[in-house]
Every structure is written in C-alpha cells, then in structure tokens.
C-alpha positions as CSV (number, residue, x, y, z in Angstrom):
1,X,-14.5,7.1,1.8
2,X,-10.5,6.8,2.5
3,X,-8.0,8.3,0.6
4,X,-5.2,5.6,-0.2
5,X,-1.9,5.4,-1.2
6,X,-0.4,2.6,-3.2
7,X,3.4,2.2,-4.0
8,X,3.3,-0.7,-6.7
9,X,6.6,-2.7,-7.7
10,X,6.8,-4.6,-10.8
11,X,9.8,-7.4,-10.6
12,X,12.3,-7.7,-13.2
13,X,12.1,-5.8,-16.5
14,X,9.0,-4.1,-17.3
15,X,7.8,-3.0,-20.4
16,X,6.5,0.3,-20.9
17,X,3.6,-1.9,-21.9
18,X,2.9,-3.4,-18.8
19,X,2.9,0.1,-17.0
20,X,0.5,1.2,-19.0
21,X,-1.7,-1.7,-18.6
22,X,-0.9,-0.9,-14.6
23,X,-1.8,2.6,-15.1
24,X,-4.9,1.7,-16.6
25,X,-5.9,-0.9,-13.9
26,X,-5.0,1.3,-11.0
27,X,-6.9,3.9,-12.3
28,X,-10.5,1.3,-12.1
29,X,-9.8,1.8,-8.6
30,X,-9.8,5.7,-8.4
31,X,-5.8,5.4,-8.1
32,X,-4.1,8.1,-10.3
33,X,-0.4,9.0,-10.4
34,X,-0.9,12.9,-9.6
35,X,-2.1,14.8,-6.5
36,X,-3.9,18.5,-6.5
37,X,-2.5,20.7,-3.3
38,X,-0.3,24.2,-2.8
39,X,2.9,25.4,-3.6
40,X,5.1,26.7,-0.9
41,X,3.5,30.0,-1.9
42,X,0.0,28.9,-1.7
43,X,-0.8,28.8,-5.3
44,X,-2.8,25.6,-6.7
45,X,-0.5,22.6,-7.9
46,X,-0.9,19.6,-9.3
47,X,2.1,17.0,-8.9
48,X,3.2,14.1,-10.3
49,X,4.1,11.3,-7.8
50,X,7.3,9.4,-8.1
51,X,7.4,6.1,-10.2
52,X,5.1,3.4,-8.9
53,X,3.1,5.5,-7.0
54,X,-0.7,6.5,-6.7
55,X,-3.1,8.2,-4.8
56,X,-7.1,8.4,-4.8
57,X,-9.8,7.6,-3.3
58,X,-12.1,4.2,-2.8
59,X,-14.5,2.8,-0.5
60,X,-12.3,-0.9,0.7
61,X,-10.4,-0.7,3.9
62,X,-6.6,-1.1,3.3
63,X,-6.4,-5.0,3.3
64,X,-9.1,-5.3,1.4
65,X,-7.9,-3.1,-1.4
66,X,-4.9,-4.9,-1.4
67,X,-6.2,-8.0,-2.4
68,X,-8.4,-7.0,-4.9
69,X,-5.1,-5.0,-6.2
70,X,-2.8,-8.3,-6.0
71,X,-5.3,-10.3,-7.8
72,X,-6.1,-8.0,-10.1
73,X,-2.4,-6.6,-11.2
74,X,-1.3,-10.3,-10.9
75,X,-3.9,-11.4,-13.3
76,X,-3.8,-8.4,-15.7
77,X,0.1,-7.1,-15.5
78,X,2.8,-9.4,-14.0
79,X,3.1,-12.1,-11.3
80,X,6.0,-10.8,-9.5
81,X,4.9,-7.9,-7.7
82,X,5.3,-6.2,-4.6
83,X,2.2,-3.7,-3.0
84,X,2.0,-1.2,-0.2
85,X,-1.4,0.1,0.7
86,X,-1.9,3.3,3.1
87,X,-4.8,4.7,4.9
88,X,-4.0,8.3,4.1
89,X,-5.6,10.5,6.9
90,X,-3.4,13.5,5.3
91,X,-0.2,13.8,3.2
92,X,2.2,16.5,2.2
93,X,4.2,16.6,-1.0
94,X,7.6,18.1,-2.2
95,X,9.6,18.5,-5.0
C-alpha cells in the first residue's frame, strides 16, 4: 500500500475543537501527526510533524484519498478547507 502525505488547512479561526475532531478523522484513514526514522546519529526517533500535517499509510491512490478526505473533513470538521495529498515513495525529516 502507499504511504501518503496530507498537509490539511482549516480556513478562518479554528477551534482546538475542530482539530481534534480532524485529528481524530485523519487518523480513520491511517494518517497520524508523527513519523518513526533516525537521528543524525542513527539512533531511533519519533517526530512530530508541523501543524496540519500527516503521514501514514492506506490503500486509495492519491486522488482518490483526496476525495474521500474533502468529503469527509467537509462533512465532519469545516467547509472551508484546503488539502494536499502525496504519494510518498520516501521522505526525510529535520528539526
């Protein structure tokens, strides 16, 4: 299955609320907010991915996962939204 990731925008104000709710709903998907790699040492890390952001696995093809994520975060969270989806073939993180 591909790995995705998934930069989310709510419009306006949000309410701590409504992430949550987001949270929640991206995590149905296999979406979660941190990834598990290496340090520059080599040592096991797990890091936490700037706002709005997720990572994980699922079994739709890019498109596809973002309309089920439109209609879903549009229906659950907030109308006004923005969504990128990416085929992740490999990433690399830094703090």
């Amino acid at each position: 299955m591909p790995n995705f990731a998934v930069r989310v925008q709510l419009m306006g104000n949000p309410t701590a609320e409504e992430y949550e709710t987001l949270h929640a709903l991206m995590a149905q998907y296999g979406l979660i907010r941190t990834v598990d790699g290496v340090d520059a040492n080599g040592n096991p890390t797990t890091s936490t991915l700037p706002h709005g952001t997720y990572y994980g696995t699922n079994s739709y093809e890019a498109g596809s996962l973002r309309d089920a994520l439109r209609v879903a975060i549009k229906a659950k969270v907030q109308q006004n939204i923005s969504l990128f989806v990416v085929d992740a073939k490999t990433w690399a993180f830094g703090q």
